[in-house]
N, CA, C and O atoms as a GROMACS GRO file, in nm:
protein
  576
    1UNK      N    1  -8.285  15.382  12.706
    1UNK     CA    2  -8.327  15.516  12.676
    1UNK      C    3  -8.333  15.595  12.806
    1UNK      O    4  -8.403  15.544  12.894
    2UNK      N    5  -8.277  15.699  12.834
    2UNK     CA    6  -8.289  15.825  12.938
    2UNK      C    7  -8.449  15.851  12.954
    2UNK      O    8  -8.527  15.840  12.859
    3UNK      N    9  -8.483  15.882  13.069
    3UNK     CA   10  -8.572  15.934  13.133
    3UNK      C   11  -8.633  16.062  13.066
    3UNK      O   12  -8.747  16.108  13.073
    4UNK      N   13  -8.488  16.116  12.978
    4UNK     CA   14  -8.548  16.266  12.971
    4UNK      C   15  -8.606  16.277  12.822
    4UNK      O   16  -8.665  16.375  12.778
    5UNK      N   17  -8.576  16.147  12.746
    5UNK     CA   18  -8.641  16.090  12.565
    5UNK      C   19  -8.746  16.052  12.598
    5UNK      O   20  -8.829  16.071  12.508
    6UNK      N   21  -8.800  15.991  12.717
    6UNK     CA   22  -8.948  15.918  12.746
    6UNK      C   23  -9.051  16.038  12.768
    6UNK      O   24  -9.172  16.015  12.772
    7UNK      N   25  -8.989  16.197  12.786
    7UNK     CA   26  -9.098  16.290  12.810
    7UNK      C   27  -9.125  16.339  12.706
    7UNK      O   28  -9.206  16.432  12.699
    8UNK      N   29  -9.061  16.285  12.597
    8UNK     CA   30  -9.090  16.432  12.486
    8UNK      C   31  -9.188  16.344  12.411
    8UNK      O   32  -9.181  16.223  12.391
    9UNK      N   33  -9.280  16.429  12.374
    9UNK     CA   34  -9.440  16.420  12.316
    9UNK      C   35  -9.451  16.432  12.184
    9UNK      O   36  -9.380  16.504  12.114
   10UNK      N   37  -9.548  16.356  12.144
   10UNK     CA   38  -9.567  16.344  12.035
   10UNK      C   39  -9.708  16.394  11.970
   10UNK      O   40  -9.793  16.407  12.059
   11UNK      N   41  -9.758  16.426  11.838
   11UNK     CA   42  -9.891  16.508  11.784
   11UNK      C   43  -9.964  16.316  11.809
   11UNK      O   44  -9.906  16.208  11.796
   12UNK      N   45 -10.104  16.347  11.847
   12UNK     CA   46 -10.154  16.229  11.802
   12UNK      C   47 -10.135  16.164  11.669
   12UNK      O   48 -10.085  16.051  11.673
   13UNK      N   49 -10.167  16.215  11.544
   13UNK     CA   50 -10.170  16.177  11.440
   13UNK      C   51 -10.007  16.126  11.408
   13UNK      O   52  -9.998  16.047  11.314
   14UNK      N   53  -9.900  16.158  11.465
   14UNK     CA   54  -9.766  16.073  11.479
   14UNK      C   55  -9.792  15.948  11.564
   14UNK      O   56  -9.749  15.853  11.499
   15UNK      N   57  -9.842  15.906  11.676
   15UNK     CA   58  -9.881  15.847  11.729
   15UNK      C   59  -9.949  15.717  11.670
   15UNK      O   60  -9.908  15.602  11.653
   16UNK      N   61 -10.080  15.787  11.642
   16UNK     CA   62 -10.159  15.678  11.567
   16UNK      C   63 -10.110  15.586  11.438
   16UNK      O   64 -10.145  15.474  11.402
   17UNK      N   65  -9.977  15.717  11.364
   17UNK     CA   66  -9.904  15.641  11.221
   17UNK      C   67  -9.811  15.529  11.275
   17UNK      O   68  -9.789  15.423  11.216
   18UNK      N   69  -9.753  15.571  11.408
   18UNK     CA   70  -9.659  15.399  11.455
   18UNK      C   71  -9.761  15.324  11.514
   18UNK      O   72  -9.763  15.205  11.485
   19UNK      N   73  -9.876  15.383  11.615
   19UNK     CA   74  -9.942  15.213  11.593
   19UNK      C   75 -10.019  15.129  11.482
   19UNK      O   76 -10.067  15.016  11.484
   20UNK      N   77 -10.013  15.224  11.388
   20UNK     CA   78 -10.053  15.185  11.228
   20UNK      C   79 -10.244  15.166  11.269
   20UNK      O   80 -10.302  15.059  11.256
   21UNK      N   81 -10.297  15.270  11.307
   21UNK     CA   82 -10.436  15.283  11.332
   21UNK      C   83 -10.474  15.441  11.316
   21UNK      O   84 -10.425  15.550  11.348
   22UNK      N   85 -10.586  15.392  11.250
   22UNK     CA   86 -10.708  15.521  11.200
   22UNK      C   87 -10.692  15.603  11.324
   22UNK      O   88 -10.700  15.563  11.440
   23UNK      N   89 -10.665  15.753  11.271
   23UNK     CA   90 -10.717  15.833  11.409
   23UNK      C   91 -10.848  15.883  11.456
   23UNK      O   92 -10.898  15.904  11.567
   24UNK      N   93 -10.901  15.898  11.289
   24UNK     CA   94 -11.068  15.967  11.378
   24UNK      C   95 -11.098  15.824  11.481
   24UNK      O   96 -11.132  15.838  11.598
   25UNK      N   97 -11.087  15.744  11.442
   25UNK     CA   98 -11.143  15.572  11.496
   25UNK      C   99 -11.090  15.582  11.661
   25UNK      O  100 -11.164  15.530  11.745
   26UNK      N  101 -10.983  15.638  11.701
   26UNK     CA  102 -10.963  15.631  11.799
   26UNK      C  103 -11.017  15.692  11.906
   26UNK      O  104 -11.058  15.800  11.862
   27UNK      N  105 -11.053  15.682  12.076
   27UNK     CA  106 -11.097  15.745  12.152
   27UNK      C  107 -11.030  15.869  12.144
   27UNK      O  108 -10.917  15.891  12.101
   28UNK      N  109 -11.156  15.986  12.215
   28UNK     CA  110 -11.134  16.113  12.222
   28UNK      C  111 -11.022  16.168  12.268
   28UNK      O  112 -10.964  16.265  12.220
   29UNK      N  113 -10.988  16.093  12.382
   29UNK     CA  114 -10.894  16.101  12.502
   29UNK      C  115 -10.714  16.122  12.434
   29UNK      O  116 -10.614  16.191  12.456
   30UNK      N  117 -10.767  15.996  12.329
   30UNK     CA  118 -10.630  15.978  12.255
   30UNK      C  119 -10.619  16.103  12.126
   30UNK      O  120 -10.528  16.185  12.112
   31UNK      N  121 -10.714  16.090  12.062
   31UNK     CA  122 -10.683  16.204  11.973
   31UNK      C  123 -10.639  16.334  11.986
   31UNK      O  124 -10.550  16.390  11.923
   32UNK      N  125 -10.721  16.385  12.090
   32UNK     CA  126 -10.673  16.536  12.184
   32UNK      C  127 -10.564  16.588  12.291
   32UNK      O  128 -10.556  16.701  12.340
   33UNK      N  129 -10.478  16.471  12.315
   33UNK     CA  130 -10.391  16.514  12.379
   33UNK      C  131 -10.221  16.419  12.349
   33UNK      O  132 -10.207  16.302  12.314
   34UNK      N  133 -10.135  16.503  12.373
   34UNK     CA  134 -10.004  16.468  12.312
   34UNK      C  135  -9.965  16.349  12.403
   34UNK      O  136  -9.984  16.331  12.523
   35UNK      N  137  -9.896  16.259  12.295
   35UNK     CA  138  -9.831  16.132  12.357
   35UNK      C  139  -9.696  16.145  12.390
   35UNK      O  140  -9.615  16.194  12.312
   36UNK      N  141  -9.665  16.098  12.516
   36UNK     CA  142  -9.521  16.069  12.539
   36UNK      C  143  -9.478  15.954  12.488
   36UNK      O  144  -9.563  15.867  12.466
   37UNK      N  145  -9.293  15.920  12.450
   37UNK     CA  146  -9.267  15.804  12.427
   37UNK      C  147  -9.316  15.699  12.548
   37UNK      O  148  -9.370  15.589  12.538
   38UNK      N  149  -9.289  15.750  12.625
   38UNK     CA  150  -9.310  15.627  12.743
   38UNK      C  151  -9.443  15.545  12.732
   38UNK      O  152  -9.455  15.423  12.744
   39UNK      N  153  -9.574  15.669  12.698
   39UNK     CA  154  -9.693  15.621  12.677
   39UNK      C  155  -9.740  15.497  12.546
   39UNK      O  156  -9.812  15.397  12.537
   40UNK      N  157  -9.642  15.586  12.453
   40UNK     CA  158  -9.669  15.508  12.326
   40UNK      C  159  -9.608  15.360  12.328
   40UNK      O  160  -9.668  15.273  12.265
   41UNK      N  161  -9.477  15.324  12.406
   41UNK     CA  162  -9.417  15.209  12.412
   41UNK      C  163  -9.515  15.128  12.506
   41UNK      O  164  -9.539  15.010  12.477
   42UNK      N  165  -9.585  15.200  12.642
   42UNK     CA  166  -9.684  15.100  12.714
   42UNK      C  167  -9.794  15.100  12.646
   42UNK      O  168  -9.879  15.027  12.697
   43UNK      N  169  -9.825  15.150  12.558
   43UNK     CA  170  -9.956  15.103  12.433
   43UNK      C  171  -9.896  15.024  12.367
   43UNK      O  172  -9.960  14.919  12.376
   44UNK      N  173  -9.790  15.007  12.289
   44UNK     CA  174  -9.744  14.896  12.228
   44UNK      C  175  -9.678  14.794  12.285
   44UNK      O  176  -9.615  14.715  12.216
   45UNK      N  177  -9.685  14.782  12.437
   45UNK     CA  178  -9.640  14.663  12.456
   45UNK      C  179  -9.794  14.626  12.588
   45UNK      O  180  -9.790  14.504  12.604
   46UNK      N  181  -9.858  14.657  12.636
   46UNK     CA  182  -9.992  14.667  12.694
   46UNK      C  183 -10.117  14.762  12.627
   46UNK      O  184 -10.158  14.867  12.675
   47UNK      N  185 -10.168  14.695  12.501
   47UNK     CA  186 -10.258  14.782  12.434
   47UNK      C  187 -10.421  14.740  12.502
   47UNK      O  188 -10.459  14.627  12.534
   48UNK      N  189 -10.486  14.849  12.508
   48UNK     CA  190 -10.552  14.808  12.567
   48UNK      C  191 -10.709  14.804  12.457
   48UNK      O  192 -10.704  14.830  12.337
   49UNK      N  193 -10.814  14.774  12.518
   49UNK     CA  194 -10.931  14.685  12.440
   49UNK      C  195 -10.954  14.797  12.300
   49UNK      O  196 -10.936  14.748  12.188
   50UNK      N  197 -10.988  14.927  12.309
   50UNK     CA  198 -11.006  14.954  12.216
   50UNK      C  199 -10.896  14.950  12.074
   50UNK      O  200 -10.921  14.958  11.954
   51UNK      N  201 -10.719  14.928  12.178
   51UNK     CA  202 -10.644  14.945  12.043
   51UNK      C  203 -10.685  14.829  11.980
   51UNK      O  204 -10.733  14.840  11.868
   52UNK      N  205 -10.672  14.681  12.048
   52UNK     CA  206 -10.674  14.583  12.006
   52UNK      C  207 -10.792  14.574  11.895
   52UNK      O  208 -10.769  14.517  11.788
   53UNK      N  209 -10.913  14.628  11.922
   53UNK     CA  210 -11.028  14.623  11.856
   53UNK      C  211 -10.976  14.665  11.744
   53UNK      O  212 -10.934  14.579  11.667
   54UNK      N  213 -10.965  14.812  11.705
   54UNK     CA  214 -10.865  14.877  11.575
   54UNK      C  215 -10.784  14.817  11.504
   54UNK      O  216 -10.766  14.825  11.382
   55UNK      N  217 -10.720  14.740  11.601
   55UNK     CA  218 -10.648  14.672  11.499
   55UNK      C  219 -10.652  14.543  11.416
   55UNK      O  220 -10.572  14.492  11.338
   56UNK      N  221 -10.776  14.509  11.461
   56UNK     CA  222 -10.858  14.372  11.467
   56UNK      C  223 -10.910  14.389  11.336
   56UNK      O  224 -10.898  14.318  11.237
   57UNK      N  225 -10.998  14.553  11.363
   57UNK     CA  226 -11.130  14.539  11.322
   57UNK      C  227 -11.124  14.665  11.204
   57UNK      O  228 -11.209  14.672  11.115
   58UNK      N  229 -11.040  14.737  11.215
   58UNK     CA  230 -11.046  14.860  11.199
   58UNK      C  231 -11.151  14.995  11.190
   58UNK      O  232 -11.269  14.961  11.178
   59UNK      N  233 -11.140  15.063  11.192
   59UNK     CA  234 -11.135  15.118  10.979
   59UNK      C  235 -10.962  15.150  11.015
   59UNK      O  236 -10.899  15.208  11.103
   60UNK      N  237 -10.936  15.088  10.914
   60UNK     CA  238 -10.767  15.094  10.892
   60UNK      C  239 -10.724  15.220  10.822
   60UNK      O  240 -10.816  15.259  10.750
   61UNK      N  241 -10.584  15.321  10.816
   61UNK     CA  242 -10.496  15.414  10.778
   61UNK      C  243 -10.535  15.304  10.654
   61UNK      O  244 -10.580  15.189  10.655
   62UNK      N  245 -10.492  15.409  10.534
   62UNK     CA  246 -10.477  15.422  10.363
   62UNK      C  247 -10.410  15.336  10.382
   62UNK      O  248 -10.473  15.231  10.364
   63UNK      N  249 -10.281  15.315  10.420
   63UNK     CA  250 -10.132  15.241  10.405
   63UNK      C  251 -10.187  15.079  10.416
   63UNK      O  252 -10.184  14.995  10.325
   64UNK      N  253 -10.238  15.060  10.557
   64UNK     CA  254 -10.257  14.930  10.588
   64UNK      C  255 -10.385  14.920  10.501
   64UNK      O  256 -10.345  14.820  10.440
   65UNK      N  257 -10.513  14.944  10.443
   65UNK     CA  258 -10.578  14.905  10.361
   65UNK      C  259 -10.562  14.815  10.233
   65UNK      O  260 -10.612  14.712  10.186
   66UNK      N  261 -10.450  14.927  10.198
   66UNK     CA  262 -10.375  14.936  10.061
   66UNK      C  263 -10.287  14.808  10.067
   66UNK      O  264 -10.251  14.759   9.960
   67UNK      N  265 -10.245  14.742  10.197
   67UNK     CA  266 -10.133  14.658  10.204
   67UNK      C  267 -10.208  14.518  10.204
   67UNK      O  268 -10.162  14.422  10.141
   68UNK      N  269 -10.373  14.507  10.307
   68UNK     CA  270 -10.454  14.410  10.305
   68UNK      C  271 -10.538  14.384  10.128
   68UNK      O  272 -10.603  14.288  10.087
   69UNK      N  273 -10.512  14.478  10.077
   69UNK     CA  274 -10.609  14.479   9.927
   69UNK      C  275 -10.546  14.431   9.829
   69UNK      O  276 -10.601  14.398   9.724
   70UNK      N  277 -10.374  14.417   9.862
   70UNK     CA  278 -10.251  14.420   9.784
   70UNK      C  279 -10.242  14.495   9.693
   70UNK      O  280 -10.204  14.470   9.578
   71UNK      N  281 -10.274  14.586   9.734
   71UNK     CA  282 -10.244  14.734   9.579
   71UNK      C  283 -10.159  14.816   9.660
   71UNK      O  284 -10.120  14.786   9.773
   72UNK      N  285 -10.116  14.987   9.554
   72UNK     CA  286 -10.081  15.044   9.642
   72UNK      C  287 -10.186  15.160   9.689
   72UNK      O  288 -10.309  15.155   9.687
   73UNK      N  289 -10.107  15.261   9.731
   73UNK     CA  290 -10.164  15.407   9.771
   73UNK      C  291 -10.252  15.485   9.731
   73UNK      O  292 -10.347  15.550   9.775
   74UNK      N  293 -10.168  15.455   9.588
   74UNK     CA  294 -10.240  15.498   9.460
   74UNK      C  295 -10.337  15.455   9.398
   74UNK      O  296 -10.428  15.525   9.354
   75UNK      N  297 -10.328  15.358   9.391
   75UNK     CA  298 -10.436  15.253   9.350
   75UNK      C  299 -10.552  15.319   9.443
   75UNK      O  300 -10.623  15.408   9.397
   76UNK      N  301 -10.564  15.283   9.548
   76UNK     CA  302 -10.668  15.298   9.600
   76UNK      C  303 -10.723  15.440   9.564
   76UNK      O  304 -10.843  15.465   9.576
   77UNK      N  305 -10.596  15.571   9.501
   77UNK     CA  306 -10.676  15.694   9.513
   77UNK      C  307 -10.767  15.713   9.348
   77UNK      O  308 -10.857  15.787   9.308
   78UNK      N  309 -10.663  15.571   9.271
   78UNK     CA  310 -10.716  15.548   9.145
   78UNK      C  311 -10.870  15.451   9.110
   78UNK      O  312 -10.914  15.405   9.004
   79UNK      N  313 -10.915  15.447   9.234
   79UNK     CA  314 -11.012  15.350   9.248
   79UNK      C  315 -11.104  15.432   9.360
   79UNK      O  316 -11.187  15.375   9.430
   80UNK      N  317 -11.076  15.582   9.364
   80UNK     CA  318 -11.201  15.672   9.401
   80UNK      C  319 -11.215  15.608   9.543
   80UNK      O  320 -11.286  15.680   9.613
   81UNK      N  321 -11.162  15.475   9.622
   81UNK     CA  322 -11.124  15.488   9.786
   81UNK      C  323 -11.109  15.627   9.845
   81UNK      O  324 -11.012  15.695   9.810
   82UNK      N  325 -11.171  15.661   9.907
   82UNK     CA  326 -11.151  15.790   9.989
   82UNK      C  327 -11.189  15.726  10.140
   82UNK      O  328 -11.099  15.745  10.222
   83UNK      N  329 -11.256  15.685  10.170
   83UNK     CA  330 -11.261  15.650  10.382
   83UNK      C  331 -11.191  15.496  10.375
   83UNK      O  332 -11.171  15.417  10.282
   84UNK      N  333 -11.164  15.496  10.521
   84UNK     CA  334 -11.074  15.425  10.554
   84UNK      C  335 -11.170  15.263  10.541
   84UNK      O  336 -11.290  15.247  10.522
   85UNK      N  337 -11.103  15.200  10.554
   85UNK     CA  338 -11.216  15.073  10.563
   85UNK      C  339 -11.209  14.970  10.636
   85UNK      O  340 -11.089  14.947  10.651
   86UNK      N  341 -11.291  14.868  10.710
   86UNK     CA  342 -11.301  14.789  10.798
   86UNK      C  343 -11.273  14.657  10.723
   86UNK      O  344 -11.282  14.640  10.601
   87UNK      N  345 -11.233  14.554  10.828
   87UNK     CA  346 -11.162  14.418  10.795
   87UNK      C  347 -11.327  14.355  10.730
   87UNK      O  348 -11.326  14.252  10.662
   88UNK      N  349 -11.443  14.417  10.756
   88UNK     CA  350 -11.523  14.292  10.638
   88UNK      C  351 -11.556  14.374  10.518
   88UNK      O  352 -11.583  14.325  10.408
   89UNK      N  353 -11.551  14.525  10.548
   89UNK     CA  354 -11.521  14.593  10.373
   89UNK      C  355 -11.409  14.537  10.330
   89UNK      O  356 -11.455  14.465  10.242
   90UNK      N  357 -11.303  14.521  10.329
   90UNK     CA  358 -11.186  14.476  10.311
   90UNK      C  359 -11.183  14.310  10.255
   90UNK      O  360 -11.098  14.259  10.182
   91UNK      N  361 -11.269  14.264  10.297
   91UNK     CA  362 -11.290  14.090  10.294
   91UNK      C  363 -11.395  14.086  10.210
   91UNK      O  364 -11.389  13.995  10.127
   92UNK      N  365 -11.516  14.176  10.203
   92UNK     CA  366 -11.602  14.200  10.100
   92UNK      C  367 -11.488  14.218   9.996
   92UNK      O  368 -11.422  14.126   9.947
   93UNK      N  369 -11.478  14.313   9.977
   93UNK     CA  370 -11.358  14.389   9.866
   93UNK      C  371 -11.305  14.261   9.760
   93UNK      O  372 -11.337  14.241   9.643
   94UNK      N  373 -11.197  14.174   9.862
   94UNK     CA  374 -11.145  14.088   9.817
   94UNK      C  375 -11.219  13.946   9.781
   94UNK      O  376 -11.168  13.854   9.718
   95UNK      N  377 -11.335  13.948   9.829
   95UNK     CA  378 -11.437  13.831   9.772
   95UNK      C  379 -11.476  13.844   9.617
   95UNK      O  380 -11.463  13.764   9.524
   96UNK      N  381 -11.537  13.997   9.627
   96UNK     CA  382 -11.565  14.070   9.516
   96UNK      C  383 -11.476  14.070   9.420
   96UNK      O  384 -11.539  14.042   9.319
   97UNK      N  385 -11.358  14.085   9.391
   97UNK     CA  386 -11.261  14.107   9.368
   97UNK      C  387 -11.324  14.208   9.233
   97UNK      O  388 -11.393  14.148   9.150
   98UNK      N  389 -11.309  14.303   9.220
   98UNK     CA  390 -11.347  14.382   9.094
   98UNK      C  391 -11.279  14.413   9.046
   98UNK      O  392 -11.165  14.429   9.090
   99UNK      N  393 -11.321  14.440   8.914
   99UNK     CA  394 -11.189  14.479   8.774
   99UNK      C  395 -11.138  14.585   8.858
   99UNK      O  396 -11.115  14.522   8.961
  100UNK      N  397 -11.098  14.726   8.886
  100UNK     CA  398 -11.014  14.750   8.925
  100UNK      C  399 -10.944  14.727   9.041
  100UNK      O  400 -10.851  14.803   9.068
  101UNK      N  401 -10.977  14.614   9.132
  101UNK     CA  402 -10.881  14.588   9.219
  101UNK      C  403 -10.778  14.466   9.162
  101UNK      O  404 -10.678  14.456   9.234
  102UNK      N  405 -10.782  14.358   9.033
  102UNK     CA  406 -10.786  14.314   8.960
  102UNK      C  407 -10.653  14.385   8.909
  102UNK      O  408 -10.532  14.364   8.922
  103UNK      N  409 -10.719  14.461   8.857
  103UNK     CA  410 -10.611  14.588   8.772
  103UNK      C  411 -10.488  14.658   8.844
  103UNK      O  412 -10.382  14.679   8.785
  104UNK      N  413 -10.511  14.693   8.978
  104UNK     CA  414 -10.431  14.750   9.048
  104UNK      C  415 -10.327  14.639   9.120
  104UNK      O  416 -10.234  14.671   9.193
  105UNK      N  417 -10.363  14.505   9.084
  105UNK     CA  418 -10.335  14.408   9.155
  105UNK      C  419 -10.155  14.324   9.082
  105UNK      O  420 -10.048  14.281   9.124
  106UNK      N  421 -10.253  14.355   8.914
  106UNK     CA  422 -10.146  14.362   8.808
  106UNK      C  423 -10.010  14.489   8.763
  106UNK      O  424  -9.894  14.515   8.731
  107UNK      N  425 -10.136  14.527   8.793
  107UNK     CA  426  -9.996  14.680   8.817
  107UNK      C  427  -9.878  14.701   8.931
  107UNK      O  428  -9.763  14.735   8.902
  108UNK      N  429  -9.913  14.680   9.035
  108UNK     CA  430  -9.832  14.647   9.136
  108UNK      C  431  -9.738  14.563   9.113
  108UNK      O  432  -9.620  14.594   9.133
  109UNK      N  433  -9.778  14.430   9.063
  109UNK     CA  434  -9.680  14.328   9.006
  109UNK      C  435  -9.601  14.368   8.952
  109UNK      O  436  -9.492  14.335   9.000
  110UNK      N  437  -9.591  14.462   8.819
  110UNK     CA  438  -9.548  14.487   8.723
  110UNK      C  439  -9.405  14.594   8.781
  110UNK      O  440  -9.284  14.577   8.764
  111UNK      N  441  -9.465  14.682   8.839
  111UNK     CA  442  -9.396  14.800   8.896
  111UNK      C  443  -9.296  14.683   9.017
  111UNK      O  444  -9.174  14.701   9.018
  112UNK      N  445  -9.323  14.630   9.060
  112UNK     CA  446  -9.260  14.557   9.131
  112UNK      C  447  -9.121  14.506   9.078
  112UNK      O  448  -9.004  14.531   9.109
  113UNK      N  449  -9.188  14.417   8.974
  113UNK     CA  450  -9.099  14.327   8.895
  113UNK      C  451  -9.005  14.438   8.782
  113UNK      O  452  -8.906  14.390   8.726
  114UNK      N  453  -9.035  14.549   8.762
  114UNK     CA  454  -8.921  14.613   8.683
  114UNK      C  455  -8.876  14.695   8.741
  114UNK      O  456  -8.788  14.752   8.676
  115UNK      N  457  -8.900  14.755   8.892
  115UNK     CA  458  -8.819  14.779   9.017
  115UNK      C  459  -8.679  14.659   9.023
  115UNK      O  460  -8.560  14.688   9.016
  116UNK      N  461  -8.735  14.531   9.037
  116UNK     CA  462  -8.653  14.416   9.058
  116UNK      C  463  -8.523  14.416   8.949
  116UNK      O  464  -8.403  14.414   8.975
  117UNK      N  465  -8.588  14.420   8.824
  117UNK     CA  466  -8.526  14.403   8.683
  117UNK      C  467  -8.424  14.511   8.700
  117UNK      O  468  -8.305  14.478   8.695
  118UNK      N  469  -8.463  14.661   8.723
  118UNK     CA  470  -8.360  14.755   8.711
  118UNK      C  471  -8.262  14.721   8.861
  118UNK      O  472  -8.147  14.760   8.841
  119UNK      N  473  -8.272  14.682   8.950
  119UNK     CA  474  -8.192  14.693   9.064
  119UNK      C  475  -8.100  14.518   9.033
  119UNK      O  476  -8.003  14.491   9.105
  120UNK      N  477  -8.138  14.434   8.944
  120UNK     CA  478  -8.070  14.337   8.910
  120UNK      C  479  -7.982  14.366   8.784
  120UNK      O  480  -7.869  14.316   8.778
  121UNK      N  481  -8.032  14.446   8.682
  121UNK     CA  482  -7.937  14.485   8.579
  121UNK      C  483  -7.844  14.594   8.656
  121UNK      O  484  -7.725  14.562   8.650
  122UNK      N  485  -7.867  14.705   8.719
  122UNK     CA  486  -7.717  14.759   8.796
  122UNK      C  487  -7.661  14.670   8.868
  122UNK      O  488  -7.546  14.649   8.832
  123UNK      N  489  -7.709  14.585   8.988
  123UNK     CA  490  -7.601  14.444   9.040
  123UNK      C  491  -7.529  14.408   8.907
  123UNK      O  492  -7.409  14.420   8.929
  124UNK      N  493  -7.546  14.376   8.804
  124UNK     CA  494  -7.467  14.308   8.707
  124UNK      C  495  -7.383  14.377   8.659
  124UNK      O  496  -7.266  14.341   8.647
  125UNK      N  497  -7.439  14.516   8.613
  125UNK     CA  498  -7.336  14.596   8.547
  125UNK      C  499  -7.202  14.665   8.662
  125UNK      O  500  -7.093  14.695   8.613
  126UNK      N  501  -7.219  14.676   8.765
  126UNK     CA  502  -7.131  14.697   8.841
  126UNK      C  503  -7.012  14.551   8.873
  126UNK      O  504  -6.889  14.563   8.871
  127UNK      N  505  -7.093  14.409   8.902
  127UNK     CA  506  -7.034  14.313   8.931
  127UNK      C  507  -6.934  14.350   8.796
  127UNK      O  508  -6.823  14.401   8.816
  128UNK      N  509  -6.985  14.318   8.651
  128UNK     CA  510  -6.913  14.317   8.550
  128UNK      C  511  -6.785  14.426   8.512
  128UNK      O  512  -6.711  14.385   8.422
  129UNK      N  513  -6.748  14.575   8.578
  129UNK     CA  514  -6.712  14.668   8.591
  129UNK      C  515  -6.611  14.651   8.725
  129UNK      O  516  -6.500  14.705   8.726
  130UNK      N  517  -6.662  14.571   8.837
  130UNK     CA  518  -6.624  14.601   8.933
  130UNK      C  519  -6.584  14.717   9.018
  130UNK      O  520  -6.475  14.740   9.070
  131UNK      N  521  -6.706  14.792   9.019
  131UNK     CA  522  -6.694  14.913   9.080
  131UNK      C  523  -6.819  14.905   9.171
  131UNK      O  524  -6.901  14.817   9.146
  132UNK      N  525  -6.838  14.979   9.264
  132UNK     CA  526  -6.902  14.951   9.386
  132UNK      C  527  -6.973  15.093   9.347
  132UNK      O  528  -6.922  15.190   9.291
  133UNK      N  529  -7.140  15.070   9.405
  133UNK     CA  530  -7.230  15.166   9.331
  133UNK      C  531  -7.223  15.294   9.400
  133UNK      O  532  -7.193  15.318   9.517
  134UNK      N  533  -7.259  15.373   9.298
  134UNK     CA  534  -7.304  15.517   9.316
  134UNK      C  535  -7.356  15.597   9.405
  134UNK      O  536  -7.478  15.610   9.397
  135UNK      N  537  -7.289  15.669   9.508
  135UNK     CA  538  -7.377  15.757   9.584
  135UNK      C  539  -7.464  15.806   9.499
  135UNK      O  540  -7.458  15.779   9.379
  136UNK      N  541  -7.603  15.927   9.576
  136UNK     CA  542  -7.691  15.981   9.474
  136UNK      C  543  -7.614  16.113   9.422
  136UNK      O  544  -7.681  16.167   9.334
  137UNK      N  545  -7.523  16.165   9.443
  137UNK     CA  546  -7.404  16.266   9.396
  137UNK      C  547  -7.340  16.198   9.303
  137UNK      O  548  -7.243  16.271   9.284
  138UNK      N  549  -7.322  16.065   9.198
  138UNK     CA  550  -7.296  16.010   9.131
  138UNK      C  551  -7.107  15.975   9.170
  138UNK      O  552  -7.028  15.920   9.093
  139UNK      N  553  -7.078  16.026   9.306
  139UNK     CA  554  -6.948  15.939   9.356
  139UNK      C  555  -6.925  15.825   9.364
  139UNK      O  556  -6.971  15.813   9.251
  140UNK      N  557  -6.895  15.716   9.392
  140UNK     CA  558  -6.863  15.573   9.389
  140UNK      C  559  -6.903  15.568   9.568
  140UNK      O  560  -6.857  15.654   9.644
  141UNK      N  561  -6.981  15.473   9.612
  141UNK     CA  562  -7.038  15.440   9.742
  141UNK      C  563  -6.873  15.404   9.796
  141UNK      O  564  -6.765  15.404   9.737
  142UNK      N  565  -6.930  15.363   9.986
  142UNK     CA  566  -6.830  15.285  10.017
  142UNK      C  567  -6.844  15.137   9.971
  142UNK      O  568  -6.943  15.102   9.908
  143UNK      N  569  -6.721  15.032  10.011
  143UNK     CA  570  -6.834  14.928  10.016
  143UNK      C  571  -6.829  14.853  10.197
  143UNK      O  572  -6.762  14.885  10.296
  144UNK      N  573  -6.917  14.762  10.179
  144UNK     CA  574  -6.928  14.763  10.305
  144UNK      C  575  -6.860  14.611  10.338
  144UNK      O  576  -6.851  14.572  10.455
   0.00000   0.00000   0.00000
């Protein structure tokens, strides 16, 4: 990478979404002022005590909550989750296991598995056709 890609800055809250950590959670220092790439790559490859803590400990971003709870996004907004939550809310959570995390747990599955089902019935119907799939303009892809 050029010298002159390592200056250009980034909003904290871009920042905090690639190191996959809460921003209010983070020091002041970090929240209020713009990151360079250069900075953000020596945080992710020399993080120092408080990232490590965050990431340890959290209160974790929606995303990574949602990913430790095994539900999704939604789930959690369907389960009235609104603040972020820490690795022993999180471990509480999953001890507990309550009907709707339970619920959201099955649903995920489900959405999963007929995600799977529809992307295995087009593999077939194309294998069987032999035509190579669909751009989203409904043209015929390359193949690769």
């Amino acid at each position: 990478m050029s010298p002159d890609k390592n200056n250009q800055t980034m909003k904290p809250l871009t920042a905090a979404d690639k190191l996959g950590i809460y921003l209010p959670a983070a020091p002041e220092e970090f929240r209020n002022s713009p990151i360079t790439r250069g900075e953000l790559e020596e945080l992710r490859v020399n993080p120092p005590q408080w990232l490590t803590d965050l990431r340890a400990a959290g209160p974790f971003p929606r995303d990574v909550t949602a990913r430790k709870l095994g539900i999704s996004n939604s789930g959690l907004a369907r389960a009235g989750v609104a603040d972020a939550l820490t690795s022993a809310e999180i471990d509480a959570l999953n001890a507990e296991s309550p009907d709707w995390l339970v619920r959201e747990r099955e649903n995920l599955r489900t959405v999963q598995a007929e995600a799977e089902r529809v992307k295995n019935k087009d593999a077939e119907r194309r294998a069987a056709t032999n035509r190579p799939a669909k751009n989203r303009f409904g043209a015929p892809g390359k193949k690769a």
